[in-house]
N, C-alpha and C positions, 0 to 999 in steps of 0.2 A: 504494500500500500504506500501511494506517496507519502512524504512527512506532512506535504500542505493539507491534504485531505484529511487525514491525523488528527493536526491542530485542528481544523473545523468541526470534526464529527458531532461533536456535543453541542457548536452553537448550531447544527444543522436541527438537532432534536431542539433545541428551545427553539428554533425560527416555529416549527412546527407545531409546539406550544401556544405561540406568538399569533401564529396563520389561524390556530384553530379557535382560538380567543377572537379573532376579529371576526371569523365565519358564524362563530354564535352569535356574536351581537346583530351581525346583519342576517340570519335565520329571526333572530328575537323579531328586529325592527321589520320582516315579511310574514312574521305570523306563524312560523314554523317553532312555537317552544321545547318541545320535546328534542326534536332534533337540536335545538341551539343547547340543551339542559347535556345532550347527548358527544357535543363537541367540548363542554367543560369536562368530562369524564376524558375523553380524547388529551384531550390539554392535560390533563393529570396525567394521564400513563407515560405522556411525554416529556413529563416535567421530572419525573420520578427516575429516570434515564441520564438526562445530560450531565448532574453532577457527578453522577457513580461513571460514567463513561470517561470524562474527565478526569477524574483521580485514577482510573484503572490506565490511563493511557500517556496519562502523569502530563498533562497540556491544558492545567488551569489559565486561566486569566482572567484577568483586573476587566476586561473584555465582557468575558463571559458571564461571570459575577452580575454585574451592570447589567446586560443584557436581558439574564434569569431574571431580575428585577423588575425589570423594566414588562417582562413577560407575562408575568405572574400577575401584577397590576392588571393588567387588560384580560387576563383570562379566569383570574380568581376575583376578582374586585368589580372590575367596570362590567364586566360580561354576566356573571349573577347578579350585579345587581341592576342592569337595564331588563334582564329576565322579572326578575322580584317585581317591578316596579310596572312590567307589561301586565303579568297579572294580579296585580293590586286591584279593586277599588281604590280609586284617589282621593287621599284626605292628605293634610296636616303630616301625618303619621309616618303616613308612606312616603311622604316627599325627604320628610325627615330621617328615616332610614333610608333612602336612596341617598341619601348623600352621606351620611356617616358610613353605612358599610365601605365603598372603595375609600372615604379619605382615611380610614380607621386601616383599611390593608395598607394603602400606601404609608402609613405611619408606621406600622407595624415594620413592612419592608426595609425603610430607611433606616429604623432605630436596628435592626440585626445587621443590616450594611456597617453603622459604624459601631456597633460592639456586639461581634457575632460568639453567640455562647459555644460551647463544646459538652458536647452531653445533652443537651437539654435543648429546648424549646420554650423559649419565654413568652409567653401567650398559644394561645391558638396558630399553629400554621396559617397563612391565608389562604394556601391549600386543601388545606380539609372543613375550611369555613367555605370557600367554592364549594368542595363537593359537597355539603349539607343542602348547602343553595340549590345546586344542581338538581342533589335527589330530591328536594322539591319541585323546581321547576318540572322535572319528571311527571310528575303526580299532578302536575297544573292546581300546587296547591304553594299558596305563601303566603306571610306573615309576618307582620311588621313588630311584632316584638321580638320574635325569634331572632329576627335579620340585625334588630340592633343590638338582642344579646350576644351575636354570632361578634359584630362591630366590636363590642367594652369586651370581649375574651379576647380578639385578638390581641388588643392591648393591655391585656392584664398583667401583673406579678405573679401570674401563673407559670409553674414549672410543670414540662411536661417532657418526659423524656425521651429523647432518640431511644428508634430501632431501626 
């Protein structure tokens, strides 16, 4: 395999993450939920790959890092909660968990960006606060309390540990 291929392999799997995060949002904004609830799941399997492929291949980067970030956002954040928000009834409520949930990921995001733990997980993944979304979105069923409690765990003083 060439070495440039190499270095890429992993941000190929997060572009993929990336792709499949903006294909949900624009399935959500055509009315296809299930299928958009079904490319967060996609985005997961893909998300769950590029870091272990990178360390196995020993071709981190400051790059990739950032990128993952940047990924994660649009596909765990912006993309469940334009789903969340599609089927909502609109109040108050839901306007207000539509905007805390992704600004709560991307806080979430930045604060592990500059002091990333070892062992552990300091809040909720924004990951597995996606898939909860998701598997709602699934069910074409959501909920505005959920979605902001899913929002305050991310950023909790909660320890939760790697596997």
């Amino acid at each position: 395999m060439s070495s440039r291929f190499v270095k890429w392999l992993p941000n190929l799997f997060t572009m993929g993450n990336l792709i499949s995060g903006l294909f949900s949002i624009t399935f959500t904004m055509n009315g296809y939920s299930r299928m958009a609830a079904l490319l967060i799941f996609l985005a997961a399997f893909l998300d769950l790959f590029d870091g272990r492929i990178a360390r196995k291949l020993k071709v981190n980067s400051e790059l990739g890092v950032q990128l993952d970030s940047l990924a994660d956002v649009v596909s765990f954040g912006i993309a469940p909660a334009l789903l969340f928000h599609t089927l909502s009834p609109h109040s108050l409520l839901t306007s207000l968990a539509f905007v805390l949930y992704p600004a709560m990921g991307a806080l979430r995001l930045a604060r592990f960006s500059t002091k990333p733990t070892i062992g552990y997980f300091m809040g909720i993944p924004i990951t597995l606060s996606g898939l909860i979304m998701a598997g709602m979105g699934l069910f074409l069923y959501s909920n505005s309390f959920v979605t902001i409690l899913l929002a305050i765990l991310m950023v909790s003083p909660i320890r939760i540990k790697k596997f």
